[in-house]
Legacy VTK file of the C-alpha trace (Angstrom):
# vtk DataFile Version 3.0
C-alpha trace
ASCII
DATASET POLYDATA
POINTS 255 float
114.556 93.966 238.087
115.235 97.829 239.216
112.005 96.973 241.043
111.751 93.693 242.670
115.260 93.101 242.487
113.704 89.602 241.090
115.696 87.483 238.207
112.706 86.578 236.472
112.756 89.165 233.332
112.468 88.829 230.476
113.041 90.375 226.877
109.763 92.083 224.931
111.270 94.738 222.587
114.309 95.682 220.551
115.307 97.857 218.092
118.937 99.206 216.915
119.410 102.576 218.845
120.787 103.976 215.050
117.410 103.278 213.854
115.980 106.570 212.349
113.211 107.392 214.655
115.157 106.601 217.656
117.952 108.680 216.125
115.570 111.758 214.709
113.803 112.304 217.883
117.243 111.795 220.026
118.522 115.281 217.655
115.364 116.839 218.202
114.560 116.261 222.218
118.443 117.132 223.413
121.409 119.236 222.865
124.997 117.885 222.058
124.537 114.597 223.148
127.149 112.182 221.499
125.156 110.219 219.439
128.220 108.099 218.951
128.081 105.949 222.108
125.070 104.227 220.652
126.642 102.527 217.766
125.864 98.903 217.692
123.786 99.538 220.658
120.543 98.060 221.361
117.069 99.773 222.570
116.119 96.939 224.391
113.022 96.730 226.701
112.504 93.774 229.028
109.702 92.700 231.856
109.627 91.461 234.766
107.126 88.336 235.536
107.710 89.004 239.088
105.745 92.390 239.687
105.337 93.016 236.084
107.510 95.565 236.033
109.119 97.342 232.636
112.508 98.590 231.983
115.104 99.609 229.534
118.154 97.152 229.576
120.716 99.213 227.854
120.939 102.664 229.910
123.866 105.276 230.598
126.434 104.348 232.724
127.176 107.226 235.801
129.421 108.998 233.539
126.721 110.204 230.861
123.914 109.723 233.722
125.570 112.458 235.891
125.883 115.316 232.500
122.123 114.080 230.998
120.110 116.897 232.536
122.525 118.951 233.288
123.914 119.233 229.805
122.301 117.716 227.249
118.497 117.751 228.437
117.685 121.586 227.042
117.110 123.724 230.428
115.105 126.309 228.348
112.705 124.178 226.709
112.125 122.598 230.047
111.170 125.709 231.876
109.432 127.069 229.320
107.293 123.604 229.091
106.349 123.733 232.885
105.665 127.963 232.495
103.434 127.146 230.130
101.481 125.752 232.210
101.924 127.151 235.357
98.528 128.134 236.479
97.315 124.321 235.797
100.756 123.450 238.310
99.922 125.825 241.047
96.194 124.389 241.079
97.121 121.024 241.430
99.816 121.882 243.918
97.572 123.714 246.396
95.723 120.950 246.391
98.519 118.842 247.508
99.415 121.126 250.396
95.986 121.002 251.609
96.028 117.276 251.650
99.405 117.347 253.324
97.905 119.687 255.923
94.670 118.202 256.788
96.591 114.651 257.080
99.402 115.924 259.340
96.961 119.376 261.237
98.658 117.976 264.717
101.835 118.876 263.005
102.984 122.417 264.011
105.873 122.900 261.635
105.417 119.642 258.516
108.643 118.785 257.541
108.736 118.182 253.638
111.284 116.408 251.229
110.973 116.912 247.517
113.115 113.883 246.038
114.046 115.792 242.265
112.866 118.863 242.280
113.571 120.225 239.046
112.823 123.457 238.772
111.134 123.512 242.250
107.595 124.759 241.237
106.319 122.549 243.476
108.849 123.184 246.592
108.187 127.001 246.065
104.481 126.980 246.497
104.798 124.537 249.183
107.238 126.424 251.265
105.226 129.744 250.597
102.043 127.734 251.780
103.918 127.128 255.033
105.665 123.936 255.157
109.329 123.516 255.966
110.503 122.033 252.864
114.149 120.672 251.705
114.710 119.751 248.439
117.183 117.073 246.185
118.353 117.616 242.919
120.826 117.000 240.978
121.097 119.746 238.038
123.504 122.641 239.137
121.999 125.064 237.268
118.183 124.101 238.673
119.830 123.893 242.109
120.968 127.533 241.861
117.515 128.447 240.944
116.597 126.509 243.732
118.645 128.602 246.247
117.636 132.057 244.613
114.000 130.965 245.578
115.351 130.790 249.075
115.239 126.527 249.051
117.088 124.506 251.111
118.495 122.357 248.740
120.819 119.370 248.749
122.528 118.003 245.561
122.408 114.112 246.580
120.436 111.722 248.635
123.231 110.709 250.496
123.398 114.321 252.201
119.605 113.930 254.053
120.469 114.060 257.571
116.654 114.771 258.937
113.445 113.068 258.842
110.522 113.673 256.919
106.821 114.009 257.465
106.080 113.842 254.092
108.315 112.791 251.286
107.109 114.073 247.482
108.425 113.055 243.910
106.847 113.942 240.797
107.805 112.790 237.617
111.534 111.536 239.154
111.190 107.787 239.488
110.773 107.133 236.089
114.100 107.893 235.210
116.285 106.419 237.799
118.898 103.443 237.384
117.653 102.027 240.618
114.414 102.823 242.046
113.539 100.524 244.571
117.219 101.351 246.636
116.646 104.744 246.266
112.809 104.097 247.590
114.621 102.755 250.214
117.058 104.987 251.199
114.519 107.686 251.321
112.354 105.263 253.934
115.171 105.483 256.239
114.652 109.592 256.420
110.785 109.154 257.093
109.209 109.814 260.186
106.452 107.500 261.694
103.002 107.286 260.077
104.676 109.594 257.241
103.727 109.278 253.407
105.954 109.155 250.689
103.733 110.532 247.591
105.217 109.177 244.344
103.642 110.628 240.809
104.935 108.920 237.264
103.609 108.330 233.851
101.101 105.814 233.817
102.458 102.798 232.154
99.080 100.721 231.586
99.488 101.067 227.509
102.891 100.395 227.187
103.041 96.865 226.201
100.540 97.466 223.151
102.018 100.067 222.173
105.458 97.342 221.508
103.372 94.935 219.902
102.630 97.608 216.732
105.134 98.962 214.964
106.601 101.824 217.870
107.587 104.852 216.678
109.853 106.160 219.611
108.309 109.457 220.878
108.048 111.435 223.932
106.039 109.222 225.929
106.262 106.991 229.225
109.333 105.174 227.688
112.229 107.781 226.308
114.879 106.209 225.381
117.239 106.619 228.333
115.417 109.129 229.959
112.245 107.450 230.903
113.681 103.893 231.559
110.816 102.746 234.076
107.386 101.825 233.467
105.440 101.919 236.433
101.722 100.109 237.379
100.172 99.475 239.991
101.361 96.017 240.499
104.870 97.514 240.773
103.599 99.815 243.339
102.199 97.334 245.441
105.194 95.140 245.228
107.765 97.948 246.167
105.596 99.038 249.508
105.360 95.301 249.967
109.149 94.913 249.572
110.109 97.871 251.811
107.242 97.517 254.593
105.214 100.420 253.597
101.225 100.774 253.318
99.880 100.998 249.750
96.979 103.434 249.573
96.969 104.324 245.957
94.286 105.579 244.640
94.100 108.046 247.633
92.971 111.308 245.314
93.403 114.186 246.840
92.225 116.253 243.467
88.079 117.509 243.602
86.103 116.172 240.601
LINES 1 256
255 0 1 2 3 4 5 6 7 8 9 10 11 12 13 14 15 16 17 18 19 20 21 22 23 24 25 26 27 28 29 30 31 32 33 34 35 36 37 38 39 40 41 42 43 44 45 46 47 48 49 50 51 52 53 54 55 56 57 58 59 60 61 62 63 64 65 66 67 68 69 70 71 72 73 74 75 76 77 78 79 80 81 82 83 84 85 86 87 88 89 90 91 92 93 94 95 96 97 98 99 100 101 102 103 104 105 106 107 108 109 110 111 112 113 114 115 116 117 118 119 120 121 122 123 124 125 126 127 128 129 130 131 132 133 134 135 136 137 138 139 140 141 142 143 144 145 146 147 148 149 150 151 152 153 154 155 156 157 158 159 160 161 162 163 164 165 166 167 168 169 170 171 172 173 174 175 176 177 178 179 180 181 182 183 184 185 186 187 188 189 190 191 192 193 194 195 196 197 198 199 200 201 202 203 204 205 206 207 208 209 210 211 212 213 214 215 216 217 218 219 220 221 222 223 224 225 226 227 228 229 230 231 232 233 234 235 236 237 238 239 240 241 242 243 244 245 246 247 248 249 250 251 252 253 254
């Protein structure tokens, strides 16, 4: 389990990755990508009875893991999606700074870590709000955007050398090979009495949306893209697992 690390999974879905509407909506949601690698490859989803956890089984090795967003995953169509709706993203942002601000106000200079920044919406209002912020990702073209918004930016976790007051991911986790390691590499670069602030697709549906007849879509489990379901069961057990405080819900959005 990329969660518990537990043995106790099991199998709850499957479905030939050449089936049409896995193949239709791979042609429409990404450019170039070689289609052929999935021959007599299964779409296989399996569970955890651990933590309850849910993953995909079959995902892409570091090879095709390391070119997905930088060249198949179109970058227009996913700037364009988060322009859209900007003014909804800078709302909900400055409401994040002020939480990070109020909770940290003894804090002269709060030292920030965005864990996959994407396009950095989120770093960019953050560091014009006043925080010292660093960011990871892993796209080179994002990453130059990035650095012409004057962000410090690092292209893999293995490069932190600080600590952290506050560590922030949004919509990241969900597509990693190995959450729970990288969870706990990031621990290791967070200060005392810091928060890591993890935001993902809710996952509470999931399961009966397998036991119909699933049409693959762009939802909470893309094939290869989104390849963790999260809960909060799996969020307890991960802070559990790595000595951290759970304190979700803590909502830091007005009604």
């Amino acid at each position: 389990c990329p969660f518990c690390e537990s043995n106790n999974i099991i199998e709850i879905y499957k479905k030939d990755y050449y089936s049409e509407d896995i193949i239709n909506f791979l042609k429409s949601h990404l450019n170039n990508f070689p289609l052929e690698i999935l021959k007599n490859k299964e779409f296989i989803i399996m569970e955890c009875k651990t933590c309850k956890g849910i993953f995909q089984k079959n995902i892409l090795n570091d090879y095709y893991n390391s070119k997905f967003y930088e060249n198949y995953v179109p970058h227009d169509v996913a700037f364009n999606k988060k322009k859209k709706k900007l003014d909804y993203f800078k709302k909900i942002q400055s409401y994040e700074v002020l939480f990070i601000k109020s909770h940290f106000e003894k804090i002269k200079k709060i030292k920030v870590l965005e864990f996959g920044a994407g396009w950095g919406l989120w770093s960019i209002n953050a560091q014009k709000s006043g925080l010292n912020v660093t960011a990871i990702e892993i796209s080179k073209t994002r990453l130059n955007y990035l650095k012409k918004n004057k962000i410090k930016v690092l292209d893999s976790i293995n490069k932190i050398v600080d600590k952290y007051d506050f560590i922030f991911s949004d919509q990241t986790f969900e597509h990693l090979n190995n959450p729970f390691i990288i969870l706990k590499k990031l621990l290791i670069h967070l200060n005392k009495n810091g928060i890591i602030f993890l935001k993902v697709p809710p996952g509470t549906k999931i399961k009966g949306k397998l036991k119909k007849n699933y049409t693959v879509g762009d939802d909470e489990i893309i094939p290869m893209e989104h390849i963790n379901v999260f809960n909060r069961r799996v969020n307890a057990q991960l802070a559990k697992n790595l000595g951290l405080k759970y304190i979700y819900p803590r909502n830091c959005y007005p009604a």
